[in-house]
C-alpha positions, 0 to 999 in steps of 0.5 A: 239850153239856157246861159250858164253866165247869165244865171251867176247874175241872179245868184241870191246873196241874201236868202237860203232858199234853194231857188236864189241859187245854182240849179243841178244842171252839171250832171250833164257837163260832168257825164260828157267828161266822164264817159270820153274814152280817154277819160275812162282809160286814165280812170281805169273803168273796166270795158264792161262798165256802162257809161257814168250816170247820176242815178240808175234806177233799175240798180237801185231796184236791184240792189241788195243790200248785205251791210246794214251797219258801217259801224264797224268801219268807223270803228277801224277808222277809229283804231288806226289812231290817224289824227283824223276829223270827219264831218257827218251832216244831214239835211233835216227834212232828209227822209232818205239819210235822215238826221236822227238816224245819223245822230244815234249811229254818231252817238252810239259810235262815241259811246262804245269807243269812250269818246267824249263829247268836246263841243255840246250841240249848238245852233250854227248861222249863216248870216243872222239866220238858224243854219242847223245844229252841230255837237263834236265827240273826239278822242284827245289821245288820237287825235280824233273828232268827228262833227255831227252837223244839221243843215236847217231846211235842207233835203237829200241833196243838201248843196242844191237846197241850202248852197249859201249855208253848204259852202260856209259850212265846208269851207270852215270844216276845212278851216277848223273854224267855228261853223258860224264863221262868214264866209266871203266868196266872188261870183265874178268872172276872173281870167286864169293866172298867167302860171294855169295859162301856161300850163294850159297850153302845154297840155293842149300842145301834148295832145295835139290840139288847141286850148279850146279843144282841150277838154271837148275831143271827139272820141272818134277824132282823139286818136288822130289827134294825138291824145294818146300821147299822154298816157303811159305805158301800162295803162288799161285801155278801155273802150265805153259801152252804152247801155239803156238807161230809160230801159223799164225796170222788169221784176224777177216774178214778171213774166218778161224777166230774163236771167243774165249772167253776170258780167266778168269782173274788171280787171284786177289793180294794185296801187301802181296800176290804179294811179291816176296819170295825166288826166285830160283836161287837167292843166295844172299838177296836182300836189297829190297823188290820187288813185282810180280802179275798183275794191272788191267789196264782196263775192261778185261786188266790185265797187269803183273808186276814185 
């Protein structure tokens, strides 16, 4: 266990390297949240499901790949002629989703769709340093762009590895800003604003339970607690299964592999059923309505979404 707060004090404001920065320890605060039963219930997760996890590696063993090129997707996106701006980015030691492989995809992209390229590549800075590279393409009759992006010295998971030059970079994408444009953020604890306070404890009030409880009820203990209060009819309830994740992965040729069956698809949802409604733990009320259920990729694929 280590002290959340403490580690905000060594915070590194004046270097890139990933070690001056947050560690990725928020998969476990985010995986108590999501695997609540009241949590999937709001988010529609089907019964069957197992519970959230970061990475699964015997998915990924598993898995097979039907769709090797999303081109068409872009393309569709493209013609729906939305004044749309998309950022693509890569961290360029990424051996995973390398650089290069997404620059022929965008290139070959703008080419067969006659988009021209409105911002030649150039070097991006986060402080007095070389950040990584970008060029944009973009359509003036829709109104569209896209935004080709490297992040210097970043691997896979590039906010882990370069957060300073990450949060610069999304918060200009958001902005329409230059990507060199500084960016100025406090690390300070501040108290919430009197309107979230109030807010807060209307909700805590509506489930039953105090501000401090508010986003840590028991599962056992949610009902009795009141919690249920907050959903409305129609909702699905869910109930999560556990699964072995640690489980060693068995290939079809070892001896020890079993056939299963696969499991029964969840259940079917449209627009209204998949809204999300009094999400727990949410103090506030969204300006936007946002959505929770499952797409049916292909024959026997569900793919979730939120």
């Amino acid at each position: 266990m280590f002290n959340v707060h403490k580690m905000r004090s060594k915070v590194s404001h004046s270097t890139t390297d990933s070690q001056g920065g947050f560690q990725c320890y928020s998969t476990d605060a985010a995986g108590a949240y999501l695997n609540k039963w009241n949590i999937r219930q709001t988010l529609h997760i089907a019964e069957q499901a197992g519970n959230w996890t970061p990475c699964v590696d015997s998915i990924n063993a598993n898995y097979i790949q039907q769709h090797n090129d999303t081109g068409p997707v872009f393309d569709h996106i493209l013609k729906s002629g939305y004044p749309l701006r998309m950022l693509i980015y890569n961290g360029d030691v990424d051996q995973a989703c390398n650089f290069l492989g997404d620059q022929w995809f965008v290139e070959a992209f703008a080419k067969r769709n006659n988009l021209k390229l409105s911002k030649a590549r150039k070097d991006w800075r986060y402080m007095t340093q070389i950040a990584g590279y970008a060029k944009q393409f973009s359509n003036d009759t829709s109104k569209f762009s896209i935004d080709l992006l490297t992040v210097k010295g970043a691997g896979h998971l590039v906010p882990v590895d370069r957060p300073g030059p990450s949060l610069q970079m999304i918060i200009n994408f958001f902005r329409n800003q230059d990507y060199s444009s500084p960016v100025s953020y406090d690390t300070n604890q501040h108290y919430m604003l009197e309107t979230y306070k109030i807010a807060q404890r209307v909700s805590a009030a509506a489930m039953n339970t105090s501000v401090d409880n508010l986003i840590t009820i028991d599962t056992a203990k949610g009902t009795k607690r009141g919690s249920r209060k907050m959903y409305q009819k129609g909702l699905r309830s869910q109930v999560p299964v556990q699964i072995d994740n640690d489980k060693p992965f068995v290939s079809k040729t070892h001896p020890d592999y079993i056939e299963h069956p696969a499991p029964p698809p969840p259940p079917t949802g449209s627009k209204t059923d998949d809204e999300v409604r009094d999400l727990p733990g949410l103090t506030f009320a969204p300006p936007f309505a946002h959505y929770s259920g499952y797409l049916n990729a292909s024959q026997g694929n569900y793919l979730h979404y939120w």
